[in-house]
C-alpha positions in Angstrom: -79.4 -22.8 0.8 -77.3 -20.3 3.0 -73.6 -22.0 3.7 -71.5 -21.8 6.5 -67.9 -20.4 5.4 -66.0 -23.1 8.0 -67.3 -25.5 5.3 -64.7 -23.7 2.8 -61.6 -23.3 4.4 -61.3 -27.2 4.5 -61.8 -27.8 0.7 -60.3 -26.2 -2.2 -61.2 -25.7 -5.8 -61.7 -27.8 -8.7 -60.0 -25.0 -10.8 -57.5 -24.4 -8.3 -56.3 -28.5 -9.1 -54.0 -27.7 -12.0 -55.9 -30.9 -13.3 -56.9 -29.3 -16.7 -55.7 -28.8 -20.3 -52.0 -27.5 -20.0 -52.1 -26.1 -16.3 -48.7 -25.7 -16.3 -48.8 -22.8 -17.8 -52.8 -21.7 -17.8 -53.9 -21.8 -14.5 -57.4 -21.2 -14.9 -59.9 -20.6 -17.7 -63.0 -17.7 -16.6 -66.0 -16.8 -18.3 -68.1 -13.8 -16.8 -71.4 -12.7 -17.9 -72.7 -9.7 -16.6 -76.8 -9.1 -16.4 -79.3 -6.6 -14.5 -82.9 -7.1 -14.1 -85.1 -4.7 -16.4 -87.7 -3.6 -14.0 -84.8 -2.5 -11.5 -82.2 0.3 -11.3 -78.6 -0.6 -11.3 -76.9 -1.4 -8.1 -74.9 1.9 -8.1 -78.5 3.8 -8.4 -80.3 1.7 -6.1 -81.2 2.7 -2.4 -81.1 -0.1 0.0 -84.3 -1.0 -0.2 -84.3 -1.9 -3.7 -80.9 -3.3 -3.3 -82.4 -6.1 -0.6 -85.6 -6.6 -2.7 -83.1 -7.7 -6.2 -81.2 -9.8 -3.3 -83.9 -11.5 -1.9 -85.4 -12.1 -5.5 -82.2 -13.5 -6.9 -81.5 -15.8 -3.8 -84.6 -17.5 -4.4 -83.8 -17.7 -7.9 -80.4 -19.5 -7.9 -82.2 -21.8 -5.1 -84.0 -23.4 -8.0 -80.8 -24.9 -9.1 -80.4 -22.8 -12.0 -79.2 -25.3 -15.7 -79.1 -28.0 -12.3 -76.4 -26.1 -10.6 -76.9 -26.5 -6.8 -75.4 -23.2 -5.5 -74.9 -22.3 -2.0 -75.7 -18.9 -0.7 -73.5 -16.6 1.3 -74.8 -13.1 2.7 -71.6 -11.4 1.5 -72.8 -7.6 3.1 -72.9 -10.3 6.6 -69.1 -11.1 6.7 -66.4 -10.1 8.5 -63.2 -8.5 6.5 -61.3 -11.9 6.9 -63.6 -13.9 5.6 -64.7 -11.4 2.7 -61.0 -11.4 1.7 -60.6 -15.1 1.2 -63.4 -15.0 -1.0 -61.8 -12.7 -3.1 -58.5 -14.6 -3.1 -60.4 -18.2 -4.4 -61.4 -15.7 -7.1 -65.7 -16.0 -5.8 -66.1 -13.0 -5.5 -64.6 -9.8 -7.0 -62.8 -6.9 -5.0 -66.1 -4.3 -5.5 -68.2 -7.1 -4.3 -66.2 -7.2 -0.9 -65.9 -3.8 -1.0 -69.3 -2.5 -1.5 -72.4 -1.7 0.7 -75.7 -2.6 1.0 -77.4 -5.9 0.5 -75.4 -8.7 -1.3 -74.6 -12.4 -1.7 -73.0 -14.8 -3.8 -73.9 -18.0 -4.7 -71.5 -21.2 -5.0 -71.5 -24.4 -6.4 -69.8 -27.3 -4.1 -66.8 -27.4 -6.4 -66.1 -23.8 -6.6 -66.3 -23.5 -10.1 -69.3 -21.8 -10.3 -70.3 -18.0 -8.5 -73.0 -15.9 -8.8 -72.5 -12.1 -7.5 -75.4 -10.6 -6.4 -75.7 -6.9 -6.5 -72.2 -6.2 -7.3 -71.8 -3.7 -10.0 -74.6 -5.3 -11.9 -77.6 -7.2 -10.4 -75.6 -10.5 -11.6 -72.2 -11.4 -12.3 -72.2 -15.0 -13.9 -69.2 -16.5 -13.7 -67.9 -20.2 -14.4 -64.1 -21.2 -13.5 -61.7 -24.0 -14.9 -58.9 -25.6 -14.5 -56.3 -25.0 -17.3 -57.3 -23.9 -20.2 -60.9 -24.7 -21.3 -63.4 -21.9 -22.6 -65.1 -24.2 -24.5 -66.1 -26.4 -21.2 -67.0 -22.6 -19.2 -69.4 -21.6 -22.3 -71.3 -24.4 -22.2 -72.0 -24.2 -18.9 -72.7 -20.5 -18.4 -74.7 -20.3 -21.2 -77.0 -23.4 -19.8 -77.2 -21.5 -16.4 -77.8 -18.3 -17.7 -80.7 -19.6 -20.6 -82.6 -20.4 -17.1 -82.1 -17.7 -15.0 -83.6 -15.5 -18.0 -86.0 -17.7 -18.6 -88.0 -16.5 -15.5 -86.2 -13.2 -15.1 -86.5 -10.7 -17.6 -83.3 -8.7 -18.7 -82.6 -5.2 -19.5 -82.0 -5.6 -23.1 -81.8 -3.4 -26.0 -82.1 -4.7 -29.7 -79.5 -1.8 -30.6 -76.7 -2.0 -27.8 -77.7 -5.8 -26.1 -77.7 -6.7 -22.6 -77.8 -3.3 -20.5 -74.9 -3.3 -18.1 -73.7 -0.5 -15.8 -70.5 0.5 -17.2 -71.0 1.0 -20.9 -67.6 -1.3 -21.6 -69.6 -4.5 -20.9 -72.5 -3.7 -23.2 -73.6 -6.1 -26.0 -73.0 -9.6 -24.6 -71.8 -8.6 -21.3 -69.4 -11.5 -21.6 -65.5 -11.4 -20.1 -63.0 -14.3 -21.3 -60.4 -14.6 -19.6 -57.4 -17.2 -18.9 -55.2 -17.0 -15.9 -51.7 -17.5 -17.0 -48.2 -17.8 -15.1 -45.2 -16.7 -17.6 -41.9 -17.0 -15.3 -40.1 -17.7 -18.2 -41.4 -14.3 -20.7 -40.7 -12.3 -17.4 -37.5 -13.2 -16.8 -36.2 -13.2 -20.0 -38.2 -9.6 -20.2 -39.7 -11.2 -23.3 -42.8 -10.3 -22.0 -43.1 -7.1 -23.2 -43.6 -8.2 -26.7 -46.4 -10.3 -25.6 -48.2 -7.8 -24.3 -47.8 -5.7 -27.5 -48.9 -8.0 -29.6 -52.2 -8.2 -27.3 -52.8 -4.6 -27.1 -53.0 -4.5 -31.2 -55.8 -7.0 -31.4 -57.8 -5.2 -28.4 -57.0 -7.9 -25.6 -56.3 -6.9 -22.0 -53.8 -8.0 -19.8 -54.7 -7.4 -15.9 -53.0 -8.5 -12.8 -53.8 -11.7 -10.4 -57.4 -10.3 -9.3 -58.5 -8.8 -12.7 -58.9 -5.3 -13.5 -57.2 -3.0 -11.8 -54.6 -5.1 -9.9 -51.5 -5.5 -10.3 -48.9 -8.7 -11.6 -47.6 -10.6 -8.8 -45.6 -14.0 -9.3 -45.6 -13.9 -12.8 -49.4 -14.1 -13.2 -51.3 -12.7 -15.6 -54.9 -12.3 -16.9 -55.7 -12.0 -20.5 -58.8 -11.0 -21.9 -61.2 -9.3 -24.1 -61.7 -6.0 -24.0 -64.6 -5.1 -26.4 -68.4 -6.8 -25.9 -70.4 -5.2 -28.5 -70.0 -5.6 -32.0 -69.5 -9.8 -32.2 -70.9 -12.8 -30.6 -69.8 -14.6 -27.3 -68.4 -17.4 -30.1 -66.3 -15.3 -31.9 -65.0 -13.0 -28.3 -64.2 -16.5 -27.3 -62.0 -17.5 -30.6 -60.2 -14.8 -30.2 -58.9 -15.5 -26.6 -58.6 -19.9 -27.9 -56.4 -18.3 -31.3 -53.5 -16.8 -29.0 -53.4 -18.6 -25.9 -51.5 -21.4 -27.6 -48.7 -19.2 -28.9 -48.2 -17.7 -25.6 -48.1 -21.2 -24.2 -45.9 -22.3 -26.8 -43.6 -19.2 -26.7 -43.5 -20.0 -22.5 -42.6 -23.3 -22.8 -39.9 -22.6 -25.3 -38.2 -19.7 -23.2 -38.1 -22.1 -19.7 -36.4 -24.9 -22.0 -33.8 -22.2 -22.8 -33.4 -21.2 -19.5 -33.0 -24.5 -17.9 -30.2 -25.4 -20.8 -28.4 -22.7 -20.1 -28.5 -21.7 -16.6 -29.5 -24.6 -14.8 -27.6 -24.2 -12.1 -28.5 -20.4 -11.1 -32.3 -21.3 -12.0 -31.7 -23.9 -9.0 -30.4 -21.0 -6.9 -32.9 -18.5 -7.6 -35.6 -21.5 -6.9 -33.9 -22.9 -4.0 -33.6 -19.5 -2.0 -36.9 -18.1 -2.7 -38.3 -21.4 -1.1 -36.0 -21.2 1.6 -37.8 -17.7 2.5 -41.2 -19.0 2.3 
């Protein structure tokens, strides 16, 4: 079903609710799978022709209410700049997908916590979205929708490398975990650093607001894996459920300190920065 975008711009996202598992801090939990279609070339090798045929395929697909996910569709390569950009800013759809050419879509479940990228850098981007922190919640429901997409779509798949992707960083299980975090406190304290140290040595990313290759604003931060092949989506998703806590922990502890000591010129800061909103 094709969606009018007025329909959007009055509602706002589940995830976006700060309603889940300490969303003080975690703002948003993300899990992204990325698949192609075997019998296709990828997007980036694709004319438009074959671009409009994997779009046309894949819209009816996700109109069979894919793991009984109704999603509806948007003609992404049909919008105007304006309304491309607000997509990308509710987190639907990713920069490249805004950005690119040719024949593309997205579907979207009512509460927002569910898109599906058609023909961005891969034929699909799978992606499930939650408030605070819950991967556990996002696997489930990714894995449901994607077991029924493939099974009436074949995959490229290799029993050596996995799920064929476009850029060779996402073969394997194609899967990005990621938690949206805001750390005021590690940032002003410049404690931050350290954190993102400690990431680096057990091959976790940290990328601005909109993911990779964008930059930190207010404090917010994406953390995730790095490496695809080699381990399971289980184990890619301990990793990310083993840290969080201590960065949460190591947040909460640093804005205690701050507010004991410097109350007052935390108000300040707080108070004028509203004022020039």
């Amino acid at each position: 079903m094709d969606v009018d975008l007025e329909s959007l711009t009055r509602t706002s996202g589940e995830w976006l609710k700060a309603t889940g598992p300490d969303s003080d801090i975690v703002m948003s939990s993300r899990i992204r799978l990325a698949r192609n279609l075997a019998q296709f070339p990828f997007p980036s090798r694709a004319d438009d022709s074959v671009r409009a045929e994997v779009d046309e395929l894949l819209k009816t697909q996700l109109a069979k209410h894919p793991a009984g996910r109704k999603l509806n569709y948007i003609v992404v390569s049909g919008l105007e700049l304006l309304d491309r950009q607000m997509l990308v800013e509710r987190q639907l759809i990713s920069r490249e997908h805004s950005e690119s050419h040719g024949q593309r879509g997205v579907g979207i479940s009512d509460e927002e916590n569910v898109s599906i990228m058609v023909n961005e850098e891969d034929h699909l981007r799978i992606q499930v979205l939650r408030s605070g922190f819950a991967l556990d919640d996002c696997w489930q429901e990714i894995n449901a929708i994607d077991d029924a997409i493939e099974a009436d779509r074949t995959y490229a798949f290799s029993d050596r490398l996995g799920y064929l992707t476009a850029c060779p960083t996402n073969c394997g299980t194609g899967i990005r975990v990621s938690v949206l975090m805001h750390l005021p406190g590690l940032v002003h304290t410049k404690e931050i650093t350290k954190v993102f140290q400690a990431l680096q040595k057990i091959n976790l990313a940290v990328r601005g607001l909109y993911g990779e290759g964008s930059q930190a604003m207010g404090d917010f931060y994406q953390i995730s894996n790095q490496v695809t092949l080699g381990k399971s989506e289980e184990q890619l998703i301990r990793t990310i459920k083993d840290v969080v806590p201590n960065i949460v922990s190591y947040e909460r502890r640093v804005r205690q300190e701050l507010v004991s000591k410097n109350r007052r010129g935390l108000h300040d800061q707080v108070s004028r920065a509203y004022g020039i909103l």
